[in-house]
PDB file of N, H, CA, C and O in Angstrom:
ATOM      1  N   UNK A   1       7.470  11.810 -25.286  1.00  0.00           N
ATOM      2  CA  UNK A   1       7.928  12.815 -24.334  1.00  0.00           C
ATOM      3  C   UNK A   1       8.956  12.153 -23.415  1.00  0.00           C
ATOM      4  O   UNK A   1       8.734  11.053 -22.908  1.00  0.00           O
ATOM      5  N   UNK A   2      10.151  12.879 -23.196  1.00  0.00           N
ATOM      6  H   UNK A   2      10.331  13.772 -23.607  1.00  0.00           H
ATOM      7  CA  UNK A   2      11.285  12.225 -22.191  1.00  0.00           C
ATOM      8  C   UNK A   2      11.222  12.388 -20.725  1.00  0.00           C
ATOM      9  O   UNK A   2      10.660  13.391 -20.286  1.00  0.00           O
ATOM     10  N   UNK A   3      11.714  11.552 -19.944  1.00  0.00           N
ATOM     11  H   UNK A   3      12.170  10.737 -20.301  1.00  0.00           H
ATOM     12  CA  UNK A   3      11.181  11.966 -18.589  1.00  0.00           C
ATOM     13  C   UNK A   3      11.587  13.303 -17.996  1.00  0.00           C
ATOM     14  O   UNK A   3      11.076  13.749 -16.969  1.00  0.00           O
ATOM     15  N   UNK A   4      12.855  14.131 -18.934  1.00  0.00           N
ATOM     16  H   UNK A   4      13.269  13.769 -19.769  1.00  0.00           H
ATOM     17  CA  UNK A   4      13.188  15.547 -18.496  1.00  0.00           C
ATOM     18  C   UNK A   4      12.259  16.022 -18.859  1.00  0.00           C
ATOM     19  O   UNK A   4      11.952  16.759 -17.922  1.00  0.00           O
ATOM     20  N   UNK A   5      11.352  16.164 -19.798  1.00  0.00           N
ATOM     21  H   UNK A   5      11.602  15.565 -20.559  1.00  0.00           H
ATOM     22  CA  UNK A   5       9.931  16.961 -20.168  1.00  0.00           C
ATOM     23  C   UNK A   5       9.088  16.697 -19.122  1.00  0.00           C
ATOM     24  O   UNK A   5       8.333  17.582 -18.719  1.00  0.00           O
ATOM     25  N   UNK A   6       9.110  15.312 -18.488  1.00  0.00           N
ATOM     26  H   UNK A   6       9.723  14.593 -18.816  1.00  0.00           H
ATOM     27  CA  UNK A   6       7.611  15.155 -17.674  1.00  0.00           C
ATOM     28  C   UNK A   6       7.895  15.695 -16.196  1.00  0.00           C
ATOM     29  O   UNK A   6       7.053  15.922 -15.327  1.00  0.00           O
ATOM     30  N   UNK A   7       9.017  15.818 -16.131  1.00  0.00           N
ATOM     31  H   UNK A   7       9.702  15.633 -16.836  1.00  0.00           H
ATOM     32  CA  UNK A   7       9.533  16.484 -14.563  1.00  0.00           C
ATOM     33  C   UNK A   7       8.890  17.497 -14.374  1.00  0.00           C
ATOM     34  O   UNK A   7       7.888  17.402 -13.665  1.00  0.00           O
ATOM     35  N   UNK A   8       9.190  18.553 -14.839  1.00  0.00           N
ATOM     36  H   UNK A   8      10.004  18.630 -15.415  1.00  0.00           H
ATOM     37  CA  UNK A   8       9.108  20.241 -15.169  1.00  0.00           C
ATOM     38  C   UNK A   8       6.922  19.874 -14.652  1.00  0.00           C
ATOM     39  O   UNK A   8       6.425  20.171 -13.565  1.00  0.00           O
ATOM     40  N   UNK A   9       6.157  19.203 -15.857  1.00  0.00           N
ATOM     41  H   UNK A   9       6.561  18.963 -16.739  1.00  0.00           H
ATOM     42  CA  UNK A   9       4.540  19.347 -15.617  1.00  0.00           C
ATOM     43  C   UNK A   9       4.679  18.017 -14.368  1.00  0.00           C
ATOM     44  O   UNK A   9       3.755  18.301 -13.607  1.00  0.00           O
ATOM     45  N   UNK A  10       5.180  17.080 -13.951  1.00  0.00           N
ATOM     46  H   UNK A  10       5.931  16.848 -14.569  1.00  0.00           H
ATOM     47  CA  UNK A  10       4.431  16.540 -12.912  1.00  0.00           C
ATOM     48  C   UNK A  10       4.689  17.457 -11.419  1.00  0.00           C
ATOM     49  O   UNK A  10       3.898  17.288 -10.491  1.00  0.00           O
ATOM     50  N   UNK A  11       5.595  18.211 -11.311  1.00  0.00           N
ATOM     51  H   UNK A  11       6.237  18.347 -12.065  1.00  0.00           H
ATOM     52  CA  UNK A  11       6.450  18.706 -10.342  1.00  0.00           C
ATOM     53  C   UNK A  11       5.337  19.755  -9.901  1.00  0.00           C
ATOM     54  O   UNK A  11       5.118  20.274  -8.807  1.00  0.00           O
ATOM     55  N   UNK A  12       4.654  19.896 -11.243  1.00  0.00           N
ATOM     56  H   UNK A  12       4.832  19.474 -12.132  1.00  0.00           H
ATOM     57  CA  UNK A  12       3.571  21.510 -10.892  1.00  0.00           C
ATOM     58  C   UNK A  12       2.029  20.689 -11.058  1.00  0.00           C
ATOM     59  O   UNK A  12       1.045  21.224 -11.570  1.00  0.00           O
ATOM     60  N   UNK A  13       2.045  19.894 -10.750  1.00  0.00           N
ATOM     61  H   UNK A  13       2.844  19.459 -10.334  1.00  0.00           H
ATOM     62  CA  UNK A  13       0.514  19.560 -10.067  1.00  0.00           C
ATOM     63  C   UNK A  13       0.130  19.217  -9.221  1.00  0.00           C
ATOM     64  O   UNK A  13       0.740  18.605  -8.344  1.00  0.00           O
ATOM     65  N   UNK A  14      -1.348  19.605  -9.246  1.00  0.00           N
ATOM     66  H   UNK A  14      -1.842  20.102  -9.959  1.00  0.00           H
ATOM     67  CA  UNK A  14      -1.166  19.618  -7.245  1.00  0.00           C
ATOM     68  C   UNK A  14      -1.423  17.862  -6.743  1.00  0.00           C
ATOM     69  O   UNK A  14      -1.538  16.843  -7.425  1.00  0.00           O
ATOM     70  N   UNK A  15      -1.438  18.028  -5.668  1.00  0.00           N
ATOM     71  H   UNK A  15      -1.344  18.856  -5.114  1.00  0.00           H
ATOM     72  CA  UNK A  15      -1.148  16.549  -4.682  1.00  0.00           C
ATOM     73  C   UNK A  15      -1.962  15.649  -5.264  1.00  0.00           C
ATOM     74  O   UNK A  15      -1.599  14.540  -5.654  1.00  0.00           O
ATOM     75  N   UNK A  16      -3.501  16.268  -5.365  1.00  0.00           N
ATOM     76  H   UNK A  16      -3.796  17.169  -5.048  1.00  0.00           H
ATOM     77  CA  UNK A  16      -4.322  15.122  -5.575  1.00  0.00           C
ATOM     78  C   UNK A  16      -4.012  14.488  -7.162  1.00  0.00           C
ATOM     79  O   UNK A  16      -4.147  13.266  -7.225  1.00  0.00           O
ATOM     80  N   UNK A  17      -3.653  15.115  -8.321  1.00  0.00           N
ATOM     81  H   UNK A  17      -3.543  16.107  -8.270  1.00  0.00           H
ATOM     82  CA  UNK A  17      -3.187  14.605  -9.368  1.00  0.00           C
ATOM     83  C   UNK A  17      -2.015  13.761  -9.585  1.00  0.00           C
ATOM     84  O   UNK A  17      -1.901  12.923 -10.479  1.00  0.00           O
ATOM     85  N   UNK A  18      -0.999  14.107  -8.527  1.00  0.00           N
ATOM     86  H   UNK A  18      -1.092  14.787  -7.800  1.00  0.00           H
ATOM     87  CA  UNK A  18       0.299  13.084  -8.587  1.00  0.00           C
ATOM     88  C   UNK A  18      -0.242  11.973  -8.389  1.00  0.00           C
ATOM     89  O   UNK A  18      -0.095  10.972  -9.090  1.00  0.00           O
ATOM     90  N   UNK A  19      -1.168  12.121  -7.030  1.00  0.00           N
ATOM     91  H   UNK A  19      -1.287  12.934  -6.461  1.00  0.00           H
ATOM     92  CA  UNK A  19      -1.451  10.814  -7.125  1.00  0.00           C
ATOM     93  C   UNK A  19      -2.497   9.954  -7.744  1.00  0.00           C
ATOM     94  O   UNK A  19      -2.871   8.866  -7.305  1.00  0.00           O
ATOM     95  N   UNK A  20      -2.862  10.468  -8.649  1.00  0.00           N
ATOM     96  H   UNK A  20      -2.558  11.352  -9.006  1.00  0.00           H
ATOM     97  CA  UNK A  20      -3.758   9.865  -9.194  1.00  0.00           C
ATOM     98  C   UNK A  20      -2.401   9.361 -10.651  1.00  0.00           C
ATOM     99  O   UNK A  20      -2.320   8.180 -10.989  1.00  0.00           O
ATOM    100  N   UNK A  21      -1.559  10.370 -11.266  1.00  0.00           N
ATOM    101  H   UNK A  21      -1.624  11.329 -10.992  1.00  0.00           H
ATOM    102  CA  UNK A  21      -0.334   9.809 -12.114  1.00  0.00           C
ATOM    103  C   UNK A  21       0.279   8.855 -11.551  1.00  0.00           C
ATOM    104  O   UNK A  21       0.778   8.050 -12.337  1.00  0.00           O
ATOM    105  N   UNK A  22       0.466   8.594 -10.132  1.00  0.00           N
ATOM    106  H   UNK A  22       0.060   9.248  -9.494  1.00  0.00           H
ATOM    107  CA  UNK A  22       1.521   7.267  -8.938  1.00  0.00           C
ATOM    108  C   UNK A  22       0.020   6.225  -9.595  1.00  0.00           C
ATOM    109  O   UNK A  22       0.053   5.474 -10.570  1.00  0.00           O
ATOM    110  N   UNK A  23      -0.812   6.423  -8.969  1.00  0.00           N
ATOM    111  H   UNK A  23      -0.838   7.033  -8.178  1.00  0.00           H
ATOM    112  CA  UNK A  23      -1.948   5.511  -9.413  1.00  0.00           C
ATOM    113  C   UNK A  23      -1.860   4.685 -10.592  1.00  0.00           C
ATOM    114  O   UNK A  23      -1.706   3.466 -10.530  1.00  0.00           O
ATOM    115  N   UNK A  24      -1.990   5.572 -12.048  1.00  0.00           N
ATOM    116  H   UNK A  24      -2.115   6.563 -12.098  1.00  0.00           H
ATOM    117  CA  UNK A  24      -1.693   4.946 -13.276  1.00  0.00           C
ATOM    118  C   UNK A  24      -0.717   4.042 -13.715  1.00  0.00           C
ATOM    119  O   UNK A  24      -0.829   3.050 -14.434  1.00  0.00           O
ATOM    120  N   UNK A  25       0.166   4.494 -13.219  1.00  0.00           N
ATOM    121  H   UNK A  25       0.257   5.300 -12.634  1.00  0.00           H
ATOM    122  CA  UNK A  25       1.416   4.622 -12.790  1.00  0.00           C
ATOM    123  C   UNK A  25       1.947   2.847 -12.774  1.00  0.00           C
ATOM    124  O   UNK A  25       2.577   2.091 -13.513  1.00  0.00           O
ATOM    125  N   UNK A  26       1.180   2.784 -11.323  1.00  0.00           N
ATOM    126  H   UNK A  26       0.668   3.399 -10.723  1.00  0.00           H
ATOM    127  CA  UNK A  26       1.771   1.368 -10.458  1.00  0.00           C
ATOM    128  C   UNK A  26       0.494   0.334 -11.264  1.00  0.00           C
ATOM    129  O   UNK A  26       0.750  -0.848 -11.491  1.00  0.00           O
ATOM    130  N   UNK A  27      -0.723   0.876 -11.605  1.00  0.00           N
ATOM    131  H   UNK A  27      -0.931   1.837 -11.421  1.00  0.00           H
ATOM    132  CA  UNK A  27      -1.876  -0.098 -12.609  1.00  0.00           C
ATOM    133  C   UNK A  27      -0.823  -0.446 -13.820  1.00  0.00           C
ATOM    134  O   UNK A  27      -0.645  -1.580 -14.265  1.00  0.00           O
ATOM    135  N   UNK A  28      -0.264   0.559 -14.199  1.00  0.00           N
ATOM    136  H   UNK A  28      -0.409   1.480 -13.838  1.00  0.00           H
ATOM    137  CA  UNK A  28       0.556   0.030 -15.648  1.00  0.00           C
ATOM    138  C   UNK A  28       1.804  -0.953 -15.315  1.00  0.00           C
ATOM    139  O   UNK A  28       2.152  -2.047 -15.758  1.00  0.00           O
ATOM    140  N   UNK A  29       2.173  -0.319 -14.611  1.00  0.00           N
ATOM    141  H   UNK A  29       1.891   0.570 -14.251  1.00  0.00           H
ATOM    142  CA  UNK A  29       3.926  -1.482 -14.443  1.00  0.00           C
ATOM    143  C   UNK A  29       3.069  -3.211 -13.741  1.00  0.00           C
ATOM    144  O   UNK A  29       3.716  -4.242 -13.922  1.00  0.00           O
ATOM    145  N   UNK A  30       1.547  -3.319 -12.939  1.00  0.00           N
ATOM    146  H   UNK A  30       1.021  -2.482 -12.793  1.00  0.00           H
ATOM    147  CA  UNK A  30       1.783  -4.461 -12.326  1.00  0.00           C
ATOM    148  C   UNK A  30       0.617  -5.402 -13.605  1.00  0.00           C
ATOM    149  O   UNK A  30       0.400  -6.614 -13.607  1.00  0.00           O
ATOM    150  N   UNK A  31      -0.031  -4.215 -14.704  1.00  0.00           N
ATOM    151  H   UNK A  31       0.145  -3.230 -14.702  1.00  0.00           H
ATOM    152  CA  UNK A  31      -0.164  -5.354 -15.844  1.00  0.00           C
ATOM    153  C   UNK A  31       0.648  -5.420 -16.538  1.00  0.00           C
ATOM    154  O   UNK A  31       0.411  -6.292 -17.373  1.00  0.00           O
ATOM    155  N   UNK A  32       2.045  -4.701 -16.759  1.00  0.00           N
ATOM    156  H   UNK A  32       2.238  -3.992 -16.080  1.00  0.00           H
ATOM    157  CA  UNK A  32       2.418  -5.204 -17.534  1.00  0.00           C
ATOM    158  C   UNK A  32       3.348  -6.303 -17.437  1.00  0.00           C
ATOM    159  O   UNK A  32       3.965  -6.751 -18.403  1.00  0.00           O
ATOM    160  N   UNK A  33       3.466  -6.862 -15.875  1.00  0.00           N
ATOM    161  H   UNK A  33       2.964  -6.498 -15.091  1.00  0.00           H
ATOM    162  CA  UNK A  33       4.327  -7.744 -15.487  1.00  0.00           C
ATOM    163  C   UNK A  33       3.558  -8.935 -15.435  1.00  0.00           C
ATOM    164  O   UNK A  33       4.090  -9.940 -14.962  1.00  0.00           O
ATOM    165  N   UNK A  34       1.984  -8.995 -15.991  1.00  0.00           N
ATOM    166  H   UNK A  34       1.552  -8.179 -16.375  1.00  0.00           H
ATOM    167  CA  UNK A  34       1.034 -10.032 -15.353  1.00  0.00           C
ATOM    168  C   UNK A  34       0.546  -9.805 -14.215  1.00  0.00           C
ATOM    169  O   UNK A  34      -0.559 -10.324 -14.057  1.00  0.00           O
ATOM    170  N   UNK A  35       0.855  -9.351 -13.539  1.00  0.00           N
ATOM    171  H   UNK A  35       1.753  -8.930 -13.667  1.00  0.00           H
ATOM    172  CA  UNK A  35       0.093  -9.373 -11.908  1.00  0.00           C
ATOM    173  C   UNK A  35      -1.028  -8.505 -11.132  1.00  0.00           C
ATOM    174  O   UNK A  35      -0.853  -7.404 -10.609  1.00  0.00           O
ATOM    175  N   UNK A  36      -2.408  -9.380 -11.188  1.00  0.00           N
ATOM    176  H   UNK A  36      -2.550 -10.274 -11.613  1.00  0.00           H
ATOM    177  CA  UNK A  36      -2.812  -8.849 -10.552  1.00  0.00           C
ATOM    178  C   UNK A  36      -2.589  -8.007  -9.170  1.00  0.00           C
ATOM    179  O   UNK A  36      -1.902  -8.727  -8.445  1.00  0.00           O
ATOM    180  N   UNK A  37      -2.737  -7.398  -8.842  1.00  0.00           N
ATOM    181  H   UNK A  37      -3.296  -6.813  -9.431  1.00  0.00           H
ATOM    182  CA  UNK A  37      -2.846  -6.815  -7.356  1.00  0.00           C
ATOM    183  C   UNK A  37      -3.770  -6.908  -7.109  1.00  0.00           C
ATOM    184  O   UNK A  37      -4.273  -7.902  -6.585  1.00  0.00           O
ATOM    185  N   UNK A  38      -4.309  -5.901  -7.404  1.00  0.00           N
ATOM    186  H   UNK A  38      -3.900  -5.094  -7.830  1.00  0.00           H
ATOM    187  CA  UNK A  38      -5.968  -5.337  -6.587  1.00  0.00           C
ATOM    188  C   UNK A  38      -7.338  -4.850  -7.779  1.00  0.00           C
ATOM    189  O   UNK A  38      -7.215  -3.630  -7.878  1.00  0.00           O
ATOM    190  N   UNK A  39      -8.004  -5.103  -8.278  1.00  0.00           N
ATOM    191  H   UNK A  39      -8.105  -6.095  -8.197  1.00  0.00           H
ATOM    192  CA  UNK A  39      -9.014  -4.945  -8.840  1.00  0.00           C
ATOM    193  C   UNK A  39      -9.957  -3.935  -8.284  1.00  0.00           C
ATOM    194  O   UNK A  39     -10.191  -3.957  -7.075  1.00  0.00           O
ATOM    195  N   UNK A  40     -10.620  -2.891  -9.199  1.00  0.00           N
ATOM    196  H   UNK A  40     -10.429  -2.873 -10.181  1.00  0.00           H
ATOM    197  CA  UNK A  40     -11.708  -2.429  -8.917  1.00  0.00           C
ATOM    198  C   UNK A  40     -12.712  -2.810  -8.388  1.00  0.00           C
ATOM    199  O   UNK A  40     -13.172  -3.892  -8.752  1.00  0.00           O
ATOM    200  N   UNK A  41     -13.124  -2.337  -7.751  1.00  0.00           N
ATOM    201  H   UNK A  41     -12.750  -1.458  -7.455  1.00  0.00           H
ATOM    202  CA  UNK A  41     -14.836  -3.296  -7.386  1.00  0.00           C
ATOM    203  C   UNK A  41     -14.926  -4.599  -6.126  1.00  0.00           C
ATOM    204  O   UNK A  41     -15.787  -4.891  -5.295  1.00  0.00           O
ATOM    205  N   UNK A  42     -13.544  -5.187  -6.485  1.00  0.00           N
ATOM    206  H   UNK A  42     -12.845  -4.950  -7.159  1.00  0.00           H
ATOM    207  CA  UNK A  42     -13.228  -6.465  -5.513  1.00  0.00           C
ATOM    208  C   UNK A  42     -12.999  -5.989  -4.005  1.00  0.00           C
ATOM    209  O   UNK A  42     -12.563  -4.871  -3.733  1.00  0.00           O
ATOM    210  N   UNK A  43     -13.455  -7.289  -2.721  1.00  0.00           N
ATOM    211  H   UNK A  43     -13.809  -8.198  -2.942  1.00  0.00           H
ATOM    212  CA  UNK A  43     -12.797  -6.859  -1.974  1.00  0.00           C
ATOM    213  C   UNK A  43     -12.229  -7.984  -1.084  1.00  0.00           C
ATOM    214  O   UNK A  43     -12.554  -9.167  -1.186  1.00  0.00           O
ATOM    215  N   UNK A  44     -11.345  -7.483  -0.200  1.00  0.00           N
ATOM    216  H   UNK A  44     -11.081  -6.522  -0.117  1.00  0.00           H
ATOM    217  CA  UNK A  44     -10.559  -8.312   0.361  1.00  0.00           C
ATOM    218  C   UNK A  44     -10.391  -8.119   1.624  1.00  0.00           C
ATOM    219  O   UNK A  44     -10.385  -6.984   2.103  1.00  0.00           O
ATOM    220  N   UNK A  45     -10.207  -9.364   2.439  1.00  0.00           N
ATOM    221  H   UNK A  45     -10.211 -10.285   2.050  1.00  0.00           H
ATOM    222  CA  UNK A  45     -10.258  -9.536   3.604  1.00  0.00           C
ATOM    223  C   UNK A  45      -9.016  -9.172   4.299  1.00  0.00           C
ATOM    224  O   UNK A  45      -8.027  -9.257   3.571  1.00  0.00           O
ATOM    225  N   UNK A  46      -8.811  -8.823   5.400  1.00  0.00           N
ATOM    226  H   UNK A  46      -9.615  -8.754   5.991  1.00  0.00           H
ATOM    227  CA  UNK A  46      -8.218  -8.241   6.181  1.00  0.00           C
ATOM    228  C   UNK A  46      -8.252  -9.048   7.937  1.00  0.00           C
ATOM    229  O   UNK A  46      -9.281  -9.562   8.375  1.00  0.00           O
ATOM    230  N   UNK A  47      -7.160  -9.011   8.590  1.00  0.00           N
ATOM    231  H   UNK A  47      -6.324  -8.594   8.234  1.00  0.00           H
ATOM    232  CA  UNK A  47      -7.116  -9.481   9.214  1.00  0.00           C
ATOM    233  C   UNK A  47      -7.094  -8.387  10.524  1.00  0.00           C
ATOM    234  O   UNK A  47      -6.849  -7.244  10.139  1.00  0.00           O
ATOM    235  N   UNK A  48      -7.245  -8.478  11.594  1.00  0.00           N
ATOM    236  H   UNK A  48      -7.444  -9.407  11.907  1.00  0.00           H
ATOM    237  CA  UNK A  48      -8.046  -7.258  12.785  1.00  0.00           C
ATOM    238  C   UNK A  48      -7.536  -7.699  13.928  1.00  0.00           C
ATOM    239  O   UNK A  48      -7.274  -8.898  13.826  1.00  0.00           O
ATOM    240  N   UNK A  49      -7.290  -7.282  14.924  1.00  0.00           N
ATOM    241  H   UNK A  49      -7.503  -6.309  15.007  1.00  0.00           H
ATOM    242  CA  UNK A  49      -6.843  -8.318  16.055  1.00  0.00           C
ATOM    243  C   UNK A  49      -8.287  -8.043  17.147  1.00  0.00           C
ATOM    244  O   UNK A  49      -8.067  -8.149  18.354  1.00  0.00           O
ATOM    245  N   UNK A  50      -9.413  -7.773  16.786  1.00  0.00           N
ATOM    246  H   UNK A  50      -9.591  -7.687  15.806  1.00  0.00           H
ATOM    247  CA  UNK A  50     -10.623  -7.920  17.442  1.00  0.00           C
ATOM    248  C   UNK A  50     -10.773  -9.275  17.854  1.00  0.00           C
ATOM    249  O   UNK A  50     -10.287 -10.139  17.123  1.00  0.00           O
ATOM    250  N   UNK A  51     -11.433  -9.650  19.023  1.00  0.00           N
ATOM    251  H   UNK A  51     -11.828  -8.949  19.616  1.00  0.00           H
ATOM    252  CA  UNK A  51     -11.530 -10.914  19.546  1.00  0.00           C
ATOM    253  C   UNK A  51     -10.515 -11.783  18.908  1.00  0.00           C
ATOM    254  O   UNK A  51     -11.000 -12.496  18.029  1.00  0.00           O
ATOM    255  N   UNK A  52      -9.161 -11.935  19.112  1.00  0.00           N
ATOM    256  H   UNK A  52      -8.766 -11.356  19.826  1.00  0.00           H
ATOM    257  CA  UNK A  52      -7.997 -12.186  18.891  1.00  0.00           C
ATOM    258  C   UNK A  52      -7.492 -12.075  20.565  1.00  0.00           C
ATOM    259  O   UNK A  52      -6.317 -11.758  20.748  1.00  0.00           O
ATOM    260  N   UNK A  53      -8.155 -12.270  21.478  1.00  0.00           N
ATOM    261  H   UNK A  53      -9.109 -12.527  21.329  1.00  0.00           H
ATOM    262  CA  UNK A  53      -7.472 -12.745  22.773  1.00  0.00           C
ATOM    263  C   UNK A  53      -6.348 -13.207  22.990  1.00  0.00           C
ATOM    264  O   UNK A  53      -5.468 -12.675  23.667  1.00  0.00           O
ATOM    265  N   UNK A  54      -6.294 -14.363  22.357  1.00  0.00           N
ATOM    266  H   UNK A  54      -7.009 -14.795  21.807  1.00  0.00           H
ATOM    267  CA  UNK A  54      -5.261 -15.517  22.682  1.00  0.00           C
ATOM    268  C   UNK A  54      -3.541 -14.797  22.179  1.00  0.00           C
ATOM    269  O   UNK A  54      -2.440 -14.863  22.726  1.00  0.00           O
ATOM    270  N   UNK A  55      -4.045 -14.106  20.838  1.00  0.00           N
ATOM    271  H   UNK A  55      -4.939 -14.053  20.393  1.00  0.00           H
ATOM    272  CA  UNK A  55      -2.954 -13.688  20.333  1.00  0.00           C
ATOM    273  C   UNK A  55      -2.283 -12.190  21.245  1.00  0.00           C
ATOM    274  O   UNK A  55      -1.087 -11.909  21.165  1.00  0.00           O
ATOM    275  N   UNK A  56      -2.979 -11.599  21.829  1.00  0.00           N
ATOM    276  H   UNK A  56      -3.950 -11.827  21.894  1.00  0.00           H
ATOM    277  CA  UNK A  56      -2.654 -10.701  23.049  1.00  0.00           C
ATOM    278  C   UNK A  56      -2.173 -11.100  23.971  1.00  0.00           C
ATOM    279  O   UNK A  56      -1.224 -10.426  24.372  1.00  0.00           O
ATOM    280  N   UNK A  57      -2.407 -11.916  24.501  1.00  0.00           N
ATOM    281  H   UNK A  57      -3.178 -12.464  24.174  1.00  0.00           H
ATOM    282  CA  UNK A  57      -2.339 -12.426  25.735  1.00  0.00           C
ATOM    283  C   UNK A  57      -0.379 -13.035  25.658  1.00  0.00           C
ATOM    284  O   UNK A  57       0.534 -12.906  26.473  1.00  0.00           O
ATOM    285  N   UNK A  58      -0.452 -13.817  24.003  1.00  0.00           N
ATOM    286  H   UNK A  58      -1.193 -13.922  23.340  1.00  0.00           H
ATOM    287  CA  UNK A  58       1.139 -14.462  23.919  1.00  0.00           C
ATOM    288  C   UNK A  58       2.360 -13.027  23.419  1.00  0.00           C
ATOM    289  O   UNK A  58       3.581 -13.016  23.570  1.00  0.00           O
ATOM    290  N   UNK A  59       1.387 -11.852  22.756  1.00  0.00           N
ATOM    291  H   UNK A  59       0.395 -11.861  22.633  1.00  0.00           H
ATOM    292  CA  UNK A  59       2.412 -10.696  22.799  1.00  0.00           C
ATOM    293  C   UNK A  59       2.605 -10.243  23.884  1.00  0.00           C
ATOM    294  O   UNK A  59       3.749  -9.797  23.969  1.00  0.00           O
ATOM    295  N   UNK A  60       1.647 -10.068  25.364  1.00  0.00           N
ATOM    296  H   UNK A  60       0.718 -10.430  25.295  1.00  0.00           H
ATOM    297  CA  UNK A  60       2.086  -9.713  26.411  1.00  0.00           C
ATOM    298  C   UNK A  60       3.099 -10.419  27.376  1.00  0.00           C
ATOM    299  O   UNK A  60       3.867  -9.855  28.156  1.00  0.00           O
ATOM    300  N   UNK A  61       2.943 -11.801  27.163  1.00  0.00           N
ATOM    301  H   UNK A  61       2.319 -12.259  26.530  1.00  0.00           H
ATOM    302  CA  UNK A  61       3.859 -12.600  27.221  1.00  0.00           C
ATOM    303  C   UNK A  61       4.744 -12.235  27.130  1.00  0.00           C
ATOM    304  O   UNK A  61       5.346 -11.791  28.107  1.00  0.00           O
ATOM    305  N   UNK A  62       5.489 -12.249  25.351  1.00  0.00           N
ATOM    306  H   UNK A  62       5.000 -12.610  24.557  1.00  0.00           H
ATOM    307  CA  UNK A  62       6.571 -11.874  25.131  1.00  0.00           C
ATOM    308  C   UNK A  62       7.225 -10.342  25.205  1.00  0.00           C
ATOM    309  O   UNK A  62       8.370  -9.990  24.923  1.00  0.00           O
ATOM    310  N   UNK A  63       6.053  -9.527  25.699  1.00  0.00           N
ATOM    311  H   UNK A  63       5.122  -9.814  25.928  1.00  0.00           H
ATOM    312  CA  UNK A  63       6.949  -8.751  26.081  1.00  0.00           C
ATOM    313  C   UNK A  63       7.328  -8.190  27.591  1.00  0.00           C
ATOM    314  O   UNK A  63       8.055  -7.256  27.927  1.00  0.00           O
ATOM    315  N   UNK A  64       6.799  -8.828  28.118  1.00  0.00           N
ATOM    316  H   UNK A  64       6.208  -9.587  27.844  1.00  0.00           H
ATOM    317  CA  UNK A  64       7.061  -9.022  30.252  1.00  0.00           C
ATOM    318  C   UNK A  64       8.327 -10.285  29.762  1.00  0.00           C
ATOM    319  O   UNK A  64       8.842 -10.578  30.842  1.00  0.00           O
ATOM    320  N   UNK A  65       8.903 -10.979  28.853  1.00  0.00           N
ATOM    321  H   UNK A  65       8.485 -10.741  27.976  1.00  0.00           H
ATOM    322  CA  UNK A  65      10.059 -11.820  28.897  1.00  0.00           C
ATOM    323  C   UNK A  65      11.096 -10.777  28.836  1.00  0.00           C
ATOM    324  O   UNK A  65      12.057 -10.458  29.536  1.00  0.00           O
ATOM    325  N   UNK A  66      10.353 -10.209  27.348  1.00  0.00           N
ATOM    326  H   UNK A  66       9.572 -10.468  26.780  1.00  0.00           H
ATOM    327  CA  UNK A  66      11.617  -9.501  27.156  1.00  0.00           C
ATOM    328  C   UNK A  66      12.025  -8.192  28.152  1.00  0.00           C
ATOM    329  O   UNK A  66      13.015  -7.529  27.841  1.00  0.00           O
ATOM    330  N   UNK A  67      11.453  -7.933  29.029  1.00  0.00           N
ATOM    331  H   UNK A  67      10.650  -8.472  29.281  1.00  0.00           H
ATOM    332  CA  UNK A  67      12.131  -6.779  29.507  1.00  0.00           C
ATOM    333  C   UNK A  67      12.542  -7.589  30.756  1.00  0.00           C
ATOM    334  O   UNK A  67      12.407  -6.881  31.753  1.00  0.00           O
ATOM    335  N   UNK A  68      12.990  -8.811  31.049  1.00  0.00           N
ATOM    336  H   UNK A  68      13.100  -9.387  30.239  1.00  0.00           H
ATOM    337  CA  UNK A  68      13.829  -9.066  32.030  1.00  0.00           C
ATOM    338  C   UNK A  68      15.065  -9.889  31.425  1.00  0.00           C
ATOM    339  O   UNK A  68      15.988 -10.244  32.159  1.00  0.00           O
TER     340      UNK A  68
END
């Protein structure tokens, strides 16, 4: 099927199916380049600025510099 055929049926489904086709989609192009991304089931850490004081304290810093 050519991508002028797939226009016409992806164009007419609703939201939650596009994205589940974007989904397939981006799983197919990043195995087929080798690269993991993101795995089912796995999870991954994330970084939070909760008790992250120090790092507040040097953005407030920089931004009482920058407005003079």
């Amino acid at each position: 099927m050519s991508f002028a055929e797939l226009m016409p049926a992806l164009s007419s489904l609703p939201r939650d199916e596009k994205l589940q086709v974007l989904r397939l989609l981006a799983l197919e192009l990043t195995q087929e380049a080798g690269v993991d991304v993101f795995q089912d089931g796995a999870s991954y850490p994330i970084w939070t600025p909760f008790g992250a004081n120090d790092a507040a304290q040097s953005l407030q810093r920089l931004l009482e510099e920058d407005r003079v």
